[in-house]
C-alpha positions as a Markdown table, in Angstrom:
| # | Residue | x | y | z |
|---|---|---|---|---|
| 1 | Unk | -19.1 | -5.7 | -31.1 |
| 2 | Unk | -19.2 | -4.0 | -27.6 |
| 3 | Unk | -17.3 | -0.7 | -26.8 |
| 4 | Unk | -14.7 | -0.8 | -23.9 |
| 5 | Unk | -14.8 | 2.1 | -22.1 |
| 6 | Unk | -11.7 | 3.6 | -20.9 |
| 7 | Unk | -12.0 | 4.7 | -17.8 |
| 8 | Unk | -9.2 | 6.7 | -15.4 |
| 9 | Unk | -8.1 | 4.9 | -12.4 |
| 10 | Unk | -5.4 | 6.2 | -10.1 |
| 11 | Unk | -2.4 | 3.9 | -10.2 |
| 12 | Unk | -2.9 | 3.5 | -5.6 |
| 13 | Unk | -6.1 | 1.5 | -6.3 |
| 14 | Unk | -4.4 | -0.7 | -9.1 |
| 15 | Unk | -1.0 | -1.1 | -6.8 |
| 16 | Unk | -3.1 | -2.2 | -3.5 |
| 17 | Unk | -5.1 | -5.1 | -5.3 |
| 18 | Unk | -2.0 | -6.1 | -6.9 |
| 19 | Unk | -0.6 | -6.4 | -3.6 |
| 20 | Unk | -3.5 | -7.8 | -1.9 |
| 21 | Unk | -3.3 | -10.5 | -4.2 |
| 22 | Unk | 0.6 | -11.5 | -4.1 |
| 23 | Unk | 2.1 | -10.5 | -1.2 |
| 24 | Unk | 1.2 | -10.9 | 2.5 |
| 25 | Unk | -0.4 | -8.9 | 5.3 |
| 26 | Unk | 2.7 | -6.5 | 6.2 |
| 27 | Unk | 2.5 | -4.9 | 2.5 |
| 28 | Unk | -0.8 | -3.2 | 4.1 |
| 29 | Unk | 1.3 | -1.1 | 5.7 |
| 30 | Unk | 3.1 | -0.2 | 2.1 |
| 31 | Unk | -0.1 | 0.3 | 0.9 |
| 32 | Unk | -1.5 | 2.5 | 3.6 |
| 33 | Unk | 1.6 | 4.7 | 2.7 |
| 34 | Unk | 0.6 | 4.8 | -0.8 |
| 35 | Unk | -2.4 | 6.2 | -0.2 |
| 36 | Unk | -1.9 | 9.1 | 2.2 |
| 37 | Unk | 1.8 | 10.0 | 0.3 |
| 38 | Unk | 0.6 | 12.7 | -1.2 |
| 39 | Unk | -1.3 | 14.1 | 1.9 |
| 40 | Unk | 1.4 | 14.1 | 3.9 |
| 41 | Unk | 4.7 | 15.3 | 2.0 |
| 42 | Unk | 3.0 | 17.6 | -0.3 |
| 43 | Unk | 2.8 | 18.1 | -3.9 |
| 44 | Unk | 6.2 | 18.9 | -5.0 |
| 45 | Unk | 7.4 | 16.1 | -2.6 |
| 46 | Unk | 4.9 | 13.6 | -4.5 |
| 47 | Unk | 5.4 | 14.6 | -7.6 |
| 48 | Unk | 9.3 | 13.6 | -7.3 |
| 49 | Unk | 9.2 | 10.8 | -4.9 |
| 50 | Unk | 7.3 | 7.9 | -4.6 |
| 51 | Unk | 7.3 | 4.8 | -1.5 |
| 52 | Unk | 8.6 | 1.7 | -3.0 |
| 53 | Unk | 8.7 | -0.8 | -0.5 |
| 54 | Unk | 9.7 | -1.5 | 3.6 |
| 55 | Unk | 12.0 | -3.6 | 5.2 |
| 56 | Unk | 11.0 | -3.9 | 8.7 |
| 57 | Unk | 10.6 | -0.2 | 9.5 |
| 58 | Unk | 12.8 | 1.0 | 6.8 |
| 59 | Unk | 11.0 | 2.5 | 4.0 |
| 60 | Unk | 12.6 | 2.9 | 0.5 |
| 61 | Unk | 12.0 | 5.3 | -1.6 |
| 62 | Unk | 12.4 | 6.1 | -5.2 |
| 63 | Unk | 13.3 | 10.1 | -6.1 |
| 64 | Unk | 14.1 | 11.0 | -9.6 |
| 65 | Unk | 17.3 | 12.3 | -9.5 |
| 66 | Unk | 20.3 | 13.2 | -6.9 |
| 67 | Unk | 19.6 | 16.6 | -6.5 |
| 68 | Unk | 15.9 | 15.5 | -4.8 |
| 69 | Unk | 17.4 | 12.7 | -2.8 |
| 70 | Unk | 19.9 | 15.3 | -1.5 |
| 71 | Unk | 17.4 | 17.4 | -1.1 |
| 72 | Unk | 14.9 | 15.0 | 1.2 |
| 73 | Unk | 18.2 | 13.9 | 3.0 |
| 74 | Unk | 17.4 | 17.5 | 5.4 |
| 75 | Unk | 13.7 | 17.1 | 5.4 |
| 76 | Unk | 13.8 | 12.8 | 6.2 |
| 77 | Unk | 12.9 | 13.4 | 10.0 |
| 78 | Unk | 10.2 | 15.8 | 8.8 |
| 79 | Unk | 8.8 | 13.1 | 6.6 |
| 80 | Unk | 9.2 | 10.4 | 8.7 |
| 81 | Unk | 7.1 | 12.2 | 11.6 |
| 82 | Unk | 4.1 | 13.7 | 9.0 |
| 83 | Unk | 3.8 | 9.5 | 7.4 |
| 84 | Unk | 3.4 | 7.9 | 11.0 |
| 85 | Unk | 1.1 | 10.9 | 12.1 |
| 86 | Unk | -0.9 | 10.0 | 9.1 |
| 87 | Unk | -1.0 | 5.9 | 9.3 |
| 88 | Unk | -1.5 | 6.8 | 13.4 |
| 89 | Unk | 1.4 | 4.5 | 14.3 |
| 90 | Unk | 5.0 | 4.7 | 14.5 |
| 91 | Unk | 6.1 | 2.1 | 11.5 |
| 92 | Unk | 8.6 | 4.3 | 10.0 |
| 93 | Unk | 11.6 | 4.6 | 11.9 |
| 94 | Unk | 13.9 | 5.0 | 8.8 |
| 95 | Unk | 13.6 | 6.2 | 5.2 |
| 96 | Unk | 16.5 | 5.3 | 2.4 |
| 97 | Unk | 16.2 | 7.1 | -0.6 |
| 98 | Unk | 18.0 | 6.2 | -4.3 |
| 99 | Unk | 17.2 | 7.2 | -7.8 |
| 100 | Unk | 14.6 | 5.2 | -9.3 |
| 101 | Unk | 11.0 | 5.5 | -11.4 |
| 102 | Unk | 8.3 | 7.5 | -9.6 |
């Protein structure tokens, strides 16, 4: 009988062949954002909100709970700027946030 090993992948890699797979080219974009999240909002950001998925240039987002989603209410233009800086073009315009899994 062989051993399996388990090995540690980060959940980005796993998302973009998922979405590579079953969903067209504009979900690059989704998964571009995925990728440099992190980067660009910071930690405690990250580690409370999470990119779900666009319509047009409306990105939703999950956040864990009201108090965060009031919170990133004041810092959205902030966000919306450091994301496009990062991708290098303008494809967020707006961000909606609501209380989902992250």
């Amino acid at each position: 009988m062989k051993k399996r090993k388990n090995e540690v992948v980060h959940i980005g890699s796993v998302i973009n062949k998922v979405l590579k797979t079953h969903r067209h080219e504009f979900d690059e974009d989704l998964t571009q954002v995925w990728s440099l999240w992190d980067s660009a909002v910071g930690e405690a950001i990250a580690k409370n909100a999470r990119p779900e998925a666009f319509k047009g240039k409306l990105l939703l987002v999950n956040v864990v709970s009201s108090t965060w989603m009031h919170e990133l209410q004041f810092l959205k233009k902030d966000i919306i700027k450091k994301i496009n800086a990062a991708l290098g073009k303008a494809l967020v315009e707006e961000i909606k946030f609501k209380i989902g899994p992250v």
